[in-house]
ZAMARGU-4260 file (C-alpha; in steps of 0.2 Angstrom, whole numbers, plus 5000, padded with zeros to 4 digits):
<rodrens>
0) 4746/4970/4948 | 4758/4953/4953 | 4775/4956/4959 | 4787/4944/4961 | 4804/4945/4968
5) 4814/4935/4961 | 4833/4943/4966 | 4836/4945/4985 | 4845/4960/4990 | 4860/4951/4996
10) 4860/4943/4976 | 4861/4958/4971 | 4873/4967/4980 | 4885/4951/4977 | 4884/4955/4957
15) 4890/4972/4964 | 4905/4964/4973 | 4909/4954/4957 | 4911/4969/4947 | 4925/4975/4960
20) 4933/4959/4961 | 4934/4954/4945 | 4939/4973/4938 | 4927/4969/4925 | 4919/4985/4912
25) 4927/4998/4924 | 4928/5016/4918 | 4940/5025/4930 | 4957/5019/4935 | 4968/5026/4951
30) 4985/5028/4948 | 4994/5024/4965 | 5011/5021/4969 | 5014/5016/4951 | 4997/5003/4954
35) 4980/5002/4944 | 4966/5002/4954 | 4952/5000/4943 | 4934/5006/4946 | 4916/5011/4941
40) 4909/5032/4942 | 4891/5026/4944 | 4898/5018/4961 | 4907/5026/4967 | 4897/5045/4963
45) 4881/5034/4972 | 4887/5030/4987 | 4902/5044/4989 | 4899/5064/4987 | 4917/5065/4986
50) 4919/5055/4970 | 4905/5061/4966 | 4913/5078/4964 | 4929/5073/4960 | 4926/5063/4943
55) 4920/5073/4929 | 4908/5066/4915 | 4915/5058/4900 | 4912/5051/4884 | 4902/5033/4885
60) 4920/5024/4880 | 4933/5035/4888 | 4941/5027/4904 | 4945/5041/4916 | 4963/5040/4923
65) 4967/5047/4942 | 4983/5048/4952 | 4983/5050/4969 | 4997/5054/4980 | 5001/5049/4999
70) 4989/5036/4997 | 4991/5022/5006 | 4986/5009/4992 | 4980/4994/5003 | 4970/5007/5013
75) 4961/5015/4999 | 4959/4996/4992 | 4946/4995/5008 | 4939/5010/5005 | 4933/5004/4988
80) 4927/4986/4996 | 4916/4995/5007 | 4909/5007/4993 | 4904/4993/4984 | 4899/4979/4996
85) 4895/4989/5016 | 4909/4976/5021 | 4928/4978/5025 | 4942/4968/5034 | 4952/4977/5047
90) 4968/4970/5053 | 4969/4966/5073 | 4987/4968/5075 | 4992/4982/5064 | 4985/4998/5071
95) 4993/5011/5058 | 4982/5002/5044 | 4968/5002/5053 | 4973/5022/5055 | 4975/5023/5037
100) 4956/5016/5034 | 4950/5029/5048 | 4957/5040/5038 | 4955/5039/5019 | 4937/5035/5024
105) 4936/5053/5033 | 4943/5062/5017 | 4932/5054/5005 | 4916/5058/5018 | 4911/5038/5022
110) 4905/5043/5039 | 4900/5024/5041 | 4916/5017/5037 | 4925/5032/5048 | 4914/5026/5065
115) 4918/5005/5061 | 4935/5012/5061 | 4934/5016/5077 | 4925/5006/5084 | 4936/4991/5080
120) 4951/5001/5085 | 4943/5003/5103 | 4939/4985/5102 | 4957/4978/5100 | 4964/4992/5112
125) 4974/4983/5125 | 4988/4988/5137 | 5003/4984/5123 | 4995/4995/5108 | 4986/5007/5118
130) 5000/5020/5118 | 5000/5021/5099 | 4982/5019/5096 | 4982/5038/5108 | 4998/5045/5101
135) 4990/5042/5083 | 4971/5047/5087 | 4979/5063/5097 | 4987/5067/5078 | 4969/5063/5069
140) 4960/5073/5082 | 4949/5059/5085 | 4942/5063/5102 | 4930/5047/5105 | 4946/5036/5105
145) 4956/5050/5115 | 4945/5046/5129 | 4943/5028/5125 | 4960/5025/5128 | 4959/5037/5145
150) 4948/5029/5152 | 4958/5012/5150 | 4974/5017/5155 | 4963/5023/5171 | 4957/5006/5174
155) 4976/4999/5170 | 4985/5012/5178 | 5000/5002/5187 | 5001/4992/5169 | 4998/5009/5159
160) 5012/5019/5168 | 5025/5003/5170 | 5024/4997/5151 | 5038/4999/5141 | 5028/5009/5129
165) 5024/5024/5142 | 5041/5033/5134 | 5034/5032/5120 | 5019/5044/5122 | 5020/5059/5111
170) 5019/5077/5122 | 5003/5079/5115 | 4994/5062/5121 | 5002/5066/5135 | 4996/5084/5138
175) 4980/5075/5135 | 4981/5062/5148 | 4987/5077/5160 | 4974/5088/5158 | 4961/5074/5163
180) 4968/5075/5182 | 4957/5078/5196 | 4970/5094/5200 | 4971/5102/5184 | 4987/5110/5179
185) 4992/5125/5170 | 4998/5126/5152 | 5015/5134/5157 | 5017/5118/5170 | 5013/5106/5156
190) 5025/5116/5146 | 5038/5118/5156 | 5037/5098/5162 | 5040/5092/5145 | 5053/5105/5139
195) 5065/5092/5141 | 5053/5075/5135 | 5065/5070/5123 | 5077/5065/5136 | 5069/5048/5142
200) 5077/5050/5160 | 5065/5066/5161 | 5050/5053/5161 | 5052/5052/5177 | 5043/5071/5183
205) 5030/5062/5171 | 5028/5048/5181 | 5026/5054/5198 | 5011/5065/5191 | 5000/5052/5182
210) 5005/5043/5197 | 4997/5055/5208 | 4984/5055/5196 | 4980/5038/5194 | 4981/5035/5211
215) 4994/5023/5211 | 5003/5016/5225
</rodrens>
């Protein structure tokens, strides 16, 4: 038997993008924010076992119609572009939409688009976004990027501790950062040394330890 091939893969999974782009024969629409979002269930259920689960079967000319709430809509707008093309454009300089991404794509079970996530967010760490990269994957529970950023405030310590960003560390990316000294301490010390965090002038107890532990001079 002759074969012949005469659509590449990449042909065909443009012709794919089209259909999301152009919003053209779609059969589910997400209601966000008072925004359509428009869609395909044979997508999404083939490359998402969440969606797949979610949308229900219907009649060949019905449309399905969703709404989802505390949805970021620009997020959920990636989560579709990856579904349907393997590709998505994360922002360099705003780290909570990149958060909202990481996110969306770990509620919806898109393990792929959950590790690009964060692996772009430990690419653009630097020592004036580091802070809020910890404080937010403390809040996720994302424990790769935890230490990630550890590990860079320990090679930018004297930077890490003097930037004007230090105060705004929540207690618990602090906790996290102080559980990682060489002299371990004692949940009642943590405690106590933070009872009083929200008073900025009690940063400095803060200071002289991750001094210590950095090794500062």
């Amino acid at each position: 038997m002759f074969t012949q091939q005469f659509y590449t893969a990449a042909d065909i999974t443009n012709q794919i993008c089209n259909l999301f782009i152009k919003e053209q024969l779609f059969d589910v629409v997400f209601i966000i924010d008072g925004e359509e979002v428009p869609a395909h269930q044979s997508v999404l259920c083939q490359r998402c076992p969440v969606f797949k689960a979610m949308l229900k079967e219907q009649s060949e000319f019905e449309v399905q119609t969703i709404v989802l709430s505390g949805t970021p809509v620009g997020a959920f707008k990636q989560l579709l572009k990856f579904i349907y093309t393997g590709f998505v454009e994360l922002d360099t300089v705003n780290v909570g939409s990149v958060f909202d991404v990481l996110q969306l794509a770990r509620v919806y079970g898109v393990a792929k688009l959950e590790q690009h996530c964060v692996d772009h967010l430990k690419f653009i760490c630097n020592i004036d976004n580091v802070v809020e990269i910890l404080n937010r994957a403390v809040e996720k529970s994302q424990k790769a990027l935890i230490a990630h950023c550890i590990e860079f405030a320990k090679t930018r310590a004297p930077e890490f501790v003097g930037h004007k960003s230090f105060g705004e560390l929540s207690v618990e990316a602090l906790h996290h950062l102080i559980n990682d000294a060489l002299v371990p301490l004692s949940d009642d010390d943590i405690q106590e040394l933070f009872t009083t965090k929200t008073e900025v002038v009690e940063l400095k107890d803060c200071f002289e330890l991750l001094n210590h532990r950095f090794d500062i001079v």
